[in-house]
Structure formats: C-alpha cells, structure tokens
N, C-alpha and C positions, 0 to 999 in steps of 0.2 A: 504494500500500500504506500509505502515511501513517496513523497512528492504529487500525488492525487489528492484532490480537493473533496472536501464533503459533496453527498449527492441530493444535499438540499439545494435550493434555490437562494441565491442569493447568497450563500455563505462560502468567504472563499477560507475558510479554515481547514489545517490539513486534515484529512480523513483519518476516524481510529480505527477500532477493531469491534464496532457497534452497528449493526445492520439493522437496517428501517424495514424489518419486517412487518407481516399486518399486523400484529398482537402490537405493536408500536404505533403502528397507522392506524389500528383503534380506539388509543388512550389519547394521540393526538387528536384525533377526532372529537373524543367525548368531552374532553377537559377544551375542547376550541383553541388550540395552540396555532398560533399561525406560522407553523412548518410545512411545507410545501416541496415535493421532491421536484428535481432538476430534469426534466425529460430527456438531454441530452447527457444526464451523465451514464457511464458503462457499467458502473457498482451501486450497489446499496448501504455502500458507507457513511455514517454519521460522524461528524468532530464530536468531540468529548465535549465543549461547551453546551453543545446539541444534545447530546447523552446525558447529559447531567439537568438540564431543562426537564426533559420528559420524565426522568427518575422522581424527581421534587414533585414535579407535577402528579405523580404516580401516589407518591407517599403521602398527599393532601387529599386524596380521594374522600376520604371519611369524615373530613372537619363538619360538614354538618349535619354527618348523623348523630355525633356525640354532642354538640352545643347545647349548649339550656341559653333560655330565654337570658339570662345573666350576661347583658353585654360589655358589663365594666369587666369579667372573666377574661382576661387576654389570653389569647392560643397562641402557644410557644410553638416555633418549629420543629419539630422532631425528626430524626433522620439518625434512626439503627442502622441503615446501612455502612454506616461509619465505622463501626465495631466489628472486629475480629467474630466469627464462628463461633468459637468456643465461650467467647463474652454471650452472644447472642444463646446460645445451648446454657449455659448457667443460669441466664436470666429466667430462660422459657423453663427450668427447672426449679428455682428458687419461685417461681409465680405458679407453679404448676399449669403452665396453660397448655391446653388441648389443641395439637395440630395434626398434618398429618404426616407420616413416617419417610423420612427421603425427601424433604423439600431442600431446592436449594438455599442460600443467602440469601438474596434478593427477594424471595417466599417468604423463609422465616421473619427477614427483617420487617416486612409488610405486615404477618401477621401480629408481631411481636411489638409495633409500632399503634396495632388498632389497638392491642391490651392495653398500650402504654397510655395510650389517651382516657382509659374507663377509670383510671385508677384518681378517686379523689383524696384531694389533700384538702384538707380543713386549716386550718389558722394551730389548732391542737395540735397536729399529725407536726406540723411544719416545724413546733417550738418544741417538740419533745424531739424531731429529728436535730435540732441545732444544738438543745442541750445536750441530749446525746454524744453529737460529733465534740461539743466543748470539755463535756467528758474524759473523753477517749483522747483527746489533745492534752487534756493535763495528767491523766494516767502514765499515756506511753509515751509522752512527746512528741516532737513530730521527727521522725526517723530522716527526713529530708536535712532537716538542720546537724544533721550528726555529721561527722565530716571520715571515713572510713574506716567508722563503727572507733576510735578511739576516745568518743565523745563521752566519759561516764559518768553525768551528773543527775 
C-alpha cells in the first residue's frame, strides 16, 4: 500500500490497512458520516484519520439509549478500544458481564463500553471511591515517588 492515497473522496491521506467494507458502508450510513468512496480509486483502502472517525462514530452508537432526561449529566467519551485484551478480559470479568465466546477486541471493547455506560455513580459511590484511593495513598505510598525501591520511609 506504500505511496496510494485513501479510496475516499476527497482525502488525499496515505492509505492504511483498513478497508471500506459494507459492515463500514453501513455504520457510515446510519451514523450520516459524510465519507464518500472515490470511484476512481483501485482499493478499498481507508487512512487511519478515516478509521478512526468511523470507530468513534461506532462507539457512540448507544449514547441515547442510556440518557435520562438529566441534561446537566455530561456524557464522557469513552473508548475501550484503547486498552490492551487482557485489560478489557479483566474488566469483562471483575463486572461479570455476559458476552459471547471468541469475540474479537473491537466486539468486546463495544460490548464492554455499552456496560461501561449503565454503571451509575452517585455523588456517595464517587466520595467513598476518592477516600478510598486517599486511603491507599497514605497506607502504601505512592510507589511512583520511590526512586529504585531504595526509598524506605
């Protein structure tokens, strides 16, 4: 792919290793993205700018089936896809949430991203996780400040 341009329109960025398949050509569709393939190009190659537009756009799918009427609630970005497997397999295991067997990354992170959204926090949840965390800061320290573990105070 070295030196070929993405086979959208109008984008002269170079081409990754991301194909504008339909299952792509359907989420651009549904979410009304204005990506448009190049009629004249030879591949169905996407730049990573491009790839990463449709991904986002991907991962937003559910924002308002989860919403409540509460519009001072600000919706945070979220994006699992950022995390390591084995982060994403911990999490889906510390929450026990139900998927299905052999999905890839980009599955689980989708799935594991709808979970992330149903989980409220309250004002309580938020001040017992902070004193918690200020807890555990004055128990163990903070192991980052220690300088090659010779630190023993």
């Amino acid at each position: 792919m070295s030196g070929s341009h993405s086979c959208l329109s109008q984008c002269h960025r170079k081409a990754g290793n991301a194909s504008y398949s339909k299952r792509i050509q359907k989420i651009v569709t549904q979410r009304k993205l204005k990506l448009h393939l190049d009629q004249g190009a030879r591949h169905i190659y996407i730049c990573d700018y491009h790839k990463s537009v449709i991904q986002s756009a991907r991962s937003k799918r559910g924002n308002n089936k989860y919403s409540d009427d509460d519009s001072d609630v600000e919706q945070m970005e979220i994006d699992l896809s950022q995390l390591s497997v084995n982060t994403l397999r911990r999490y889906k295991k510390h929450f026990n949430v139900n998927t299905k067997h052999g999905l890839n990354k980009a599955q689980l992170a989708d799935k594991l991203t709808q979970h992330f959204r149903t989980i409220q926090i309250t004002d309580k949840t938020e001040k017992s996780i902070t004193n918690r965390f200020m807890y555990l800061m004055r128990i163990n320290g903070n192991k980052l400040d220690r300088k090659n573990g010779s630190d023993t105070t």
